[in-house]
Backbone as ProteinMPNN parsed JSONL, in Angstrom:
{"seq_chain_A": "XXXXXXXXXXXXXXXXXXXXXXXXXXXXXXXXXXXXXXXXXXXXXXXXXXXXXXXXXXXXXXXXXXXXXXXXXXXXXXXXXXXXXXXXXXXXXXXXXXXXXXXXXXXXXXXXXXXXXX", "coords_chain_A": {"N_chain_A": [[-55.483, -176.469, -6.919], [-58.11, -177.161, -4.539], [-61.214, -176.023, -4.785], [-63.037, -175.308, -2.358], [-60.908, -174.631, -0.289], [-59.611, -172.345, -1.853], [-62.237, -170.833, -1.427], [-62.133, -170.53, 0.873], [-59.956, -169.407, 2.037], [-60.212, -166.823, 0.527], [-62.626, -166.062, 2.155], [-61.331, -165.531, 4.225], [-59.234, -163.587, 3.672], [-60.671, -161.566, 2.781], [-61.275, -160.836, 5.334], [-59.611, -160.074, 6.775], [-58.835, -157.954, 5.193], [-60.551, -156.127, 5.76], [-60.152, -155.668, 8.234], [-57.79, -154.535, 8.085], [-58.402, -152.501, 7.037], [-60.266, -150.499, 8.684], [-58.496, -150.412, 10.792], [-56.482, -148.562, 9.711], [-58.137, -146.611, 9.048], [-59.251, -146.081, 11.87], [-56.444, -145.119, 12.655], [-55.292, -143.299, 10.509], [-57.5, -141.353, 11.872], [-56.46, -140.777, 14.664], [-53.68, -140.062, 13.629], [-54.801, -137.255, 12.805], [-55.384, -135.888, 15.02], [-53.517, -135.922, 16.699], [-51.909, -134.462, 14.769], [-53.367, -132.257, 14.588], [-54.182, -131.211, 16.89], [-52.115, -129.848, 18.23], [-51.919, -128.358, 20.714], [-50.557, -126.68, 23.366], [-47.472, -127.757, 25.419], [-45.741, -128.764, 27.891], [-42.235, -130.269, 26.697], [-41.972, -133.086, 27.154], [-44.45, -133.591, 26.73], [-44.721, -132.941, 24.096], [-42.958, -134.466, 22.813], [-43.868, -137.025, 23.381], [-46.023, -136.745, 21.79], [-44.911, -136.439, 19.386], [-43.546, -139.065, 19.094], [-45.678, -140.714, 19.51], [-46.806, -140.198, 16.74], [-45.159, -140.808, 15.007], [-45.017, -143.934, 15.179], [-47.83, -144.729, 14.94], [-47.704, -144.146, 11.714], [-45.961, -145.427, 11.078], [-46.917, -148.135, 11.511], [-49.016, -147.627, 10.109], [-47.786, -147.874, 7.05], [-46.954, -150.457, 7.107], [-49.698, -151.959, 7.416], [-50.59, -150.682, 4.987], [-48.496, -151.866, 3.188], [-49.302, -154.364, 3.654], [-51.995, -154.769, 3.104], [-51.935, -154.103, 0.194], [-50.489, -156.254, -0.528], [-53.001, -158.188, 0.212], [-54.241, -157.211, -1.516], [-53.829, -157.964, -4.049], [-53.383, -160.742, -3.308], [-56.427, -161.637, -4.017], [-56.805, -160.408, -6.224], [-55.033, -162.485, -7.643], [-56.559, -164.903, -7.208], [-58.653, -164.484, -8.663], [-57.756, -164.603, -11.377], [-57.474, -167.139, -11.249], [-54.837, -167.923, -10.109], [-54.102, -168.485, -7.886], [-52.256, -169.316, -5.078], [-49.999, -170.456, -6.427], [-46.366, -170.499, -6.731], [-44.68, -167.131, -7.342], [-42.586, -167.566, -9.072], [-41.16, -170.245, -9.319], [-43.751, -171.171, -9.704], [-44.403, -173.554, -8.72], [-47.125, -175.421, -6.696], [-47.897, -173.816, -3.895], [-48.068, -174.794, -0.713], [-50.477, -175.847, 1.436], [-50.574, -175.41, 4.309], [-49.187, -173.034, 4.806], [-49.973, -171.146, 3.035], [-52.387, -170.771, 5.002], [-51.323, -169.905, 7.343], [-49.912, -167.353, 6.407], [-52.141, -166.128, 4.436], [-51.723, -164.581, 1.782], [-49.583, -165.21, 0.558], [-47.175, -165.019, -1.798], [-45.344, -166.453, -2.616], [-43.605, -169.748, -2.521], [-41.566, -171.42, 0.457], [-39.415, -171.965, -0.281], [-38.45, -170.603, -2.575], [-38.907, -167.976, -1.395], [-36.888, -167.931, 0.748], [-35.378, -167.343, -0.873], [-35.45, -165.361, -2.084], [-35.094, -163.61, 0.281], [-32.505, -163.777, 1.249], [-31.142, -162.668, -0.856], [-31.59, -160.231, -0.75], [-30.56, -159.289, 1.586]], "CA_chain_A": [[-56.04, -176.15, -5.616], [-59.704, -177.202, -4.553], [-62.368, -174.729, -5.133], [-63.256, -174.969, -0.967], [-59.96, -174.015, 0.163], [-59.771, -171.183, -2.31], [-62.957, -170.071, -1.271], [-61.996, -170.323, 2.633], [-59.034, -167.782, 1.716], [-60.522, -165.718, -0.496], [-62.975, -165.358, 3.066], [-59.769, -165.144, 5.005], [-58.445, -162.414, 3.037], [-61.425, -160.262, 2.848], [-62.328, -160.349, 6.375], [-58.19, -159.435, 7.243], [-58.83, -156.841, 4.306], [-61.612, -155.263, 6.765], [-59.352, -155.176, 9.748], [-56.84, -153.203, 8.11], [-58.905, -150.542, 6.574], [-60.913, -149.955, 9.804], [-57.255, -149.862, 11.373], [-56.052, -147.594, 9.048], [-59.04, -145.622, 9.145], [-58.573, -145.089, 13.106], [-54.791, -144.545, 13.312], [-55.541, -142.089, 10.485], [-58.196, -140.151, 12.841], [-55.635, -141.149, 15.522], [-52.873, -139.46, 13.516], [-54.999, -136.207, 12.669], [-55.673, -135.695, 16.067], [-51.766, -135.8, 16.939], [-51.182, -133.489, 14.192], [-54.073, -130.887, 14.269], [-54.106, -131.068, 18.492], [-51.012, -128.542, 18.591], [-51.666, -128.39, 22.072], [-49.185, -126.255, 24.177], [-47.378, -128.499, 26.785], [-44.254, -128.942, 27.993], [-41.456, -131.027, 26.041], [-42.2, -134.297, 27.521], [-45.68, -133.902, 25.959], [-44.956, -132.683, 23.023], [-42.014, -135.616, 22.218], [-44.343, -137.958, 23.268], [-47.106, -136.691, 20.288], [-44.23, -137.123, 18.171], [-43.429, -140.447, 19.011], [-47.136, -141.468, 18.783], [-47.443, -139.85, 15.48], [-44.221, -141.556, 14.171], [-45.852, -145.011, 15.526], [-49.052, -144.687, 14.112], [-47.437, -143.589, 10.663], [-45.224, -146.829, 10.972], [-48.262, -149.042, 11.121], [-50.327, -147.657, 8.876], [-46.859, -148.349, 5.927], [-46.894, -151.945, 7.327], [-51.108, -151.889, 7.191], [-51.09, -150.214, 3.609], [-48.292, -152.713, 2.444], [-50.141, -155.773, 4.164], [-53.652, -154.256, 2.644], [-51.338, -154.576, -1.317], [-50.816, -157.995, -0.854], [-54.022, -159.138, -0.009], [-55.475, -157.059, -2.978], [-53.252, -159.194, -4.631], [-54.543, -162.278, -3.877], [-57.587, -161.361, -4.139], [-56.915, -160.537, -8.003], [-54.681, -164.188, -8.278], [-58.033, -165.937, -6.856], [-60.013, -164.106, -9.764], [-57.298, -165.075, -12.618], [-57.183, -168.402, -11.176], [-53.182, -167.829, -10.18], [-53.528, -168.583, -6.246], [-51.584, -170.661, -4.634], [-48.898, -171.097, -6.887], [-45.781, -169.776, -6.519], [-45.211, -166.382, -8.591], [-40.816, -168.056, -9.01], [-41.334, -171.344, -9.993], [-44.554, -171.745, -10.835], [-45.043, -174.745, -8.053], [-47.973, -174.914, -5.83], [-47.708, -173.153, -2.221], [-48.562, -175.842, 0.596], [-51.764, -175.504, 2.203], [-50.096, -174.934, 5.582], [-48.325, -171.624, 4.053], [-51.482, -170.113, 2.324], [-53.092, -170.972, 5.738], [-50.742, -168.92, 8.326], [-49.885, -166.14, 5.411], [-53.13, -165.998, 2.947], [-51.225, -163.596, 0.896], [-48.249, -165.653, 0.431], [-47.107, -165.228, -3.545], [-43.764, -167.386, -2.798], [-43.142, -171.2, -1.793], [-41.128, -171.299, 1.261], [-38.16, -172.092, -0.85], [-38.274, -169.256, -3.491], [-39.006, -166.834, -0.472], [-36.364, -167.858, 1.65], [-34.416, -167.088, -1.654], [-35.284, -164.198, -2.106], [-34.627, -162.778, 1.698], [-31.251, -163.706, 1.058], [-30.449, -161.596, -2.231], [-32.26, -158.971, -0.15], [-30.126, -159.041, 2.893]], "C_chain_A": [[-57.548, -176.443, -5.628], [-60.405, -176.144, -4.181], [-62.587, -174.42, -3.086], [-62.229, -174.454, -0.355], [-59.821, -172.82, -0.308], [-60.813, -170.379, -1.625], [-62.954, -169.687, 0.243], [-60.876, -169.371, 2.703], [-59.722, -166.948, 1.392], [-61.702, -164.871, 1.009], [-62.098, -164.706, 3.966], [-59.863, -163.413, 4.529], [-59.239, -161.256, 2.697], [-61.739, -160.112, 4.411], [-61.195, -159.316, 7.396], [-58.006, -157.837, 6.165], [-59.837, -155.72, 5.475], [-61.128, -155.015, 7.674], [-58.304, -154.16, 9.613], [-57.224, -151.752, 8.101], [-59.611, -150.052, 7.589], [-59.59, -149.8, 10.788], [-56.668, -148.597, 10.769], [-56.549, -146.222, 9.338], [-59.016, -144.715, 10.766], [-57.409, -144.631, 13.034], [-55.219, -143.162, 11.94], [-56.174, -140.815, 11.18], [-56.978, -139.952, 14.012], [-54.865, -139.847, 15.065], [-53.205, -137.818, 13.188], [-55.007, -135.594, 13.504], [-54.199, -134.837, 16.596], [-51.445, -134.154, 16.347], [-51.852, -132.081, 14.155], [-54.333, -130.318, 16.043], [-53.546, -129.68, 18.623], [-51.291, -128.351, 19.885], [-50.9, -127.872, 22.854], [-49.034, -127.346, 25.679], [-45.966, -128.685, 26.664], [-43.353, -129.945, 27.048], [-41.568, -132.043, 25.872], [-43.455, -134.761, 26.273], [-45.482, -134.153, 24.353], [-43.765, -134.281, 21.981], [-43.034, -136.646, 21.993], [-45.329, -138.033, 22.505], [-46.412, -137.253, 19.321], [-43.487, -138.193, 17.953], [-44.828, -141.382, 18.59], [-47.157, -141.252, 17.084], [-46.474, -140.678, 14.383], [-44.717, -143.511, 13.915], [-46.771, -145.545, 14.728], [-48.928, -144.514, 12.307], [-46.515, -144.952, 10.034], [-46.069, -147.913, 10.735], [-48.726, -148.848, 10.525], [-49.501, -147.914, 7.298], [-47.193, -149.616, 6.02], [-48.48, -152.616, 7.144], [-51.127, -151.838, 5.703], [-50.045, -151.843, 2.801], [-49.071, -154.288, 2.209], [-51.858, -155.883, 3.156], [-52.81, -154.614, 0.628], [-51.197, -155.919, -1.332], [-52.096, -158.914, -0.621], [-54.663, -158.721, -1.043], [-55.023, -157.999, -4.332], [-53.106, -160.316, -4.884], [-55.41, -162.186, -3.959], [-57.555, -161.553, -6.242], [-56.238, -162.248, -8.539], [-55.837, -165.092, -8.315], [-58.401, -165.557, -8.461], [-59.009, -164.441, -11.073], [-57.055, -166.674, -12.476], [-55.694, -169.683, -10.91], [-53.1, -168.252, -8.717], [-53.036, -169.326, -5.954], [-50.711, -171.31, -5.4], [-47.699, -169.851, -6.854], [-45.008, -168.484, -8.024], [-43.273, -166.699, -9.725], [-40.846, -169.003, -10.118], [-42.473, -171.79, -10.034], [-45.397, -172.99, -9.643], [-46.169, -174.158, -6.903], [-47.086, -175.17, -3.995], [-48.75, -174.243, -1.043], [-49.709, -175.126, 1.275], [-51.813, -174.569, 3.769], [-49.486, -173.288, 5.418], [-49.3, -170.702, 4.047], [-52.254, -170.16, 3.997], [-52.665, -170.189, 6.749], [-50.812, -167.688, 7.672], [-50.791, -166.329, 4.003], [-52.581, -165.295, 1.83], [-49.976, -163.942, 0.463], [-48.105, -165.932, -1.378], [-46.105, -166.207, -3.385], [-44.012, -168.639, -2.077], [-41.941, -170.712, -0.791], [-39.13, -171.39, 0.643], [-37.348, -170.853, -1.648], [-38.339, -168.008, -2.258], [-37.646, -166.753, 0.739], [-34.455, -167.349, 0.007], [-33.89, -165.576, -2.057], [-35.12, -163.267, -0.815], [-33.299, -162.87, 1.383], [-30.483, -162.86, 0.098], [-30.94, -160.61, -1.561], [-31.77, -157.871, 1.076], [-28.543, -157.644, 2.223]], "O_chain_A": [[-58.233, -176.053, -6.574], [-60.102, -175.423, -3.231], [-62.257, -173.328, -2.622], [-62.62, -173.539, 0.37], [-59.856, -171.937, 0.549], [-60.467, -169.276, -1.2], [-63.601, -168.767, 0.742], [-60.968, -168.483, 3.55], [-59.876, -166.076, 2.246], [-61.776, -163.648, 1.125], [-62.158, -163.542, 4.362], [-60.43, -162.431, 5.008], [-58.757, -160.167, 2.384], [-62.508, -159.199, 4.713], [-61.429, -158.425, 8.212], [-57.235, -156.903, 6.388], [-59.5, -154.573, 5.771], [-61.55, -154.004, 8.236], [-57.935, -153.297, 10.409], [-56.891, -150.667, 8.577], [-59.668, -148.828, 7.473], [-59.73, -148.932, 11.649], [-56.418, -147.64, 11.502], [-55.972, -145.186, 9.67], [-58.876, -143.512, 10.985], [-57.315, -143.472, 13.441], [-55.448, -142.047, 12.408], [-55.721, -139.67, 11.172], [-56.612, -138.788, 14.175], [-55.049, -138.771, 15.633], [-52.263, -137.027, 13.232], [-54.661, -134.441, 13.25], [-53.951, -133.647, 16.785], [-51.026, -133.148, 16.92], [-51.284, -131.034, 13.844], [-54.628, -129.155, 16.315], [-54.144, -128.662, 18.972], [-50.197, -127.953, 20.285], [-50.209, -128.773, 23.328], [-49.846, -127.643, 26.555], [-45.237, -128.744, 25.673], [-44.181, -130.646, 26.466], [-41.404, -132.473, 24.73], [-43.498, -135.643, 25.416], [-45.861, -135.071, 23.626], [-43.928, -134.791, 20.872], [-43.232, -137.158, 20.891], [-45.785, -139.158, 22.298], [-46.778, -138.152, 18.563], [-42.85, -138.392, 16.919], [-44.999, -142.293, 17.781], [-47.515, -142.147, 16.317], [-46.826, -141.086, 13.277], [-44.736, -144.144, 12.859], [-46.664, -146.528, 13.994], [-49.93, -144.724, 11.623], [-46.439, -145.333, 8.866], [-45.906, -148.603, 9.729], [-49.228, -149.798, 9.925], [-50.235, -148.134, 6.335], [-47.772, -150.082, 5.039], [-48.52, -153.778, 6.738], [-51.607, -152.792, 5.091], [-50.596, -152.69, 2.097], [-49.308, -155.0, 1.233], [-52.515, -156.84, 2.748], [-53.389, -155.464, -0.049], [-51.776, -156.656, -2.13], [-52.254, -160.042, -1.086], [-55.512, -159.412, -1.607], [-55.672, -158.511, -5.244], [-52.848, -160.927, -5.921], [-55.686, -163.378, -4.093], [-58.008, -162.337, -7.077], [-56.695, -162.977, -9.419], [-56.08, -165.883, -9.226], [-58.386, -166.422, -9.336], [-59.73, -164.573, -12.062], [-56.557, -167.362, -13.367], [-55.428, -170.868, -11.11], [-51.956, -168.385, -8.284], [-53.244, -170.382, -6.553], [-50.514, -172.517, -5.263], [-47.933, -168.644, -6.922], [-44.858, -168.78, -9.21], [-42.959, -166.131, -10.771], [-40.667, -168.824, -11.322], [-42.519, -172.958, -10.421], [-46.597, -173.259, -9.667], [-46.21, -173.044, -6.383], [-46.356, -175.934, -3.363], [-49.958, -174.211, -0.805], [-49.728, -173.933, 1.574], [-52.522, -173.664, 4.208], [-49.585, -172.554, 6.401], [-49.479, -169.736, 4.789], [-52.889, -169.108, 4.074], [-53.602, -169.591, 7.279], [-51.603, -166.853, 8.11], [-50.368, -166.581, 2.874], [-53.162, -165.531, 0.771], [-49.242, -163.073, -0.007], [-48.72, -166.764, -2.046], [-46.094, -166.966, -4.354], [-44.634, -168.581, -1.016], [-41.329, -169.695, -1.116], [-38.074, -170.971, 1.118], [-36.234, -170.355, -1.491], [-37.598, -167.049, -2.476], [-37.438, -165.77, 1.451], [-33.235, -167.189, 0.062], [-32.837, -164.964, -2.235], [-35.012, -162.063, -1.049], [-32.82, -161.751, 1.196], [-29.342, -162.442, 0.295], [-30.419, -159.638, -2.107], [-32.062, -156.731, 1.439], [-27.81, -157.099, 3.048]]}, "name": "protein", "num_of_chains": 1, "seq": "XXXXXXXXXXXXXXXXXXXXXXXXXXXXXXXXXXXXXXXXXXXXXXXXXXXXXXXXXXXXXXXXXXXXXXXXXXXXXXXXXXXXXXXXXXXXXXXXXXXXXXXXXXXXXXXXXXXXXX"}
C-alpha cells in the first residue's frame, strides 16, 4: 500500500473516531437524562422514554462496536498490517478501504464469512 493512501485513512479513521465519541458522549447525556428524568406522566410518556432509551442504547452498541474497529485499524496502520486482508493475507482494494476504512476482510473472505454466520 502507498504511504499517501495510508496516511489519507489513517485521517479518515481518526476524524470518524471523533464523531463517534462525541456521539456517544451525547446519547450517553441523552440516555442519563431518560433514565434520571423519572418524570411522572402518563403511559404514553413514559413508553415513549423507554423507547428512546432503548434507541439510544442501540446506537451507542453499534457506535462502541464501530469505535473497536477503527481502533483497530488504527493499530494495523502502526504494525504496518493495513489493508491486507486478516483471511488470506491478500491486499483489500482501494475502493473497499475507501467506503469502509475499517475493513479487515477482502470482499471475498467477508462475504465468506457472512455466510458461515447466517
Amino acid at each position: 500500500m502507498e504511504k499517501e493512501f495510508i496516511e489519507k485513512m489513517q485521517e479518515k479513521l481518526l476524524a470518524e473516531k471523533s464523531v463517534i465519541a462525541k456521539s456517544l458522549a451525547d446519547q450517553n447525556a441523552d440516555f442519563k437524562k431518560i433514565i434520571e428524568g423519572g418524570e411522572k406522566g402518563d403511559e404514553a410518556d413514559i413508553a415513549s422514554d423507554v423507547v428512546d432509551g432503548t434507541l439510544l442504547e442501540s446506537l451507542g452498541k453499534q457506535d462502541l462496536n464501530r469505535l473497536q474497529m477503527i481502533n483497530n485499524a488504527l493499530d494495523r496502520i502502526k504494525q504496518g498490517k493495513y489493508g491486507y486482508c486478516l483471511i488470506c493475507k491478500k491486499e483489500i482494494p482501494k475502493e473497499r478501504l475507501e467506503a469502509i476504512p475499517y475493513a479487515f476482510l477482502c470482499v471475498g473472505c467477508q462475504s465468506q464469512n457472512e455466510r458461515r454466520n447466517r
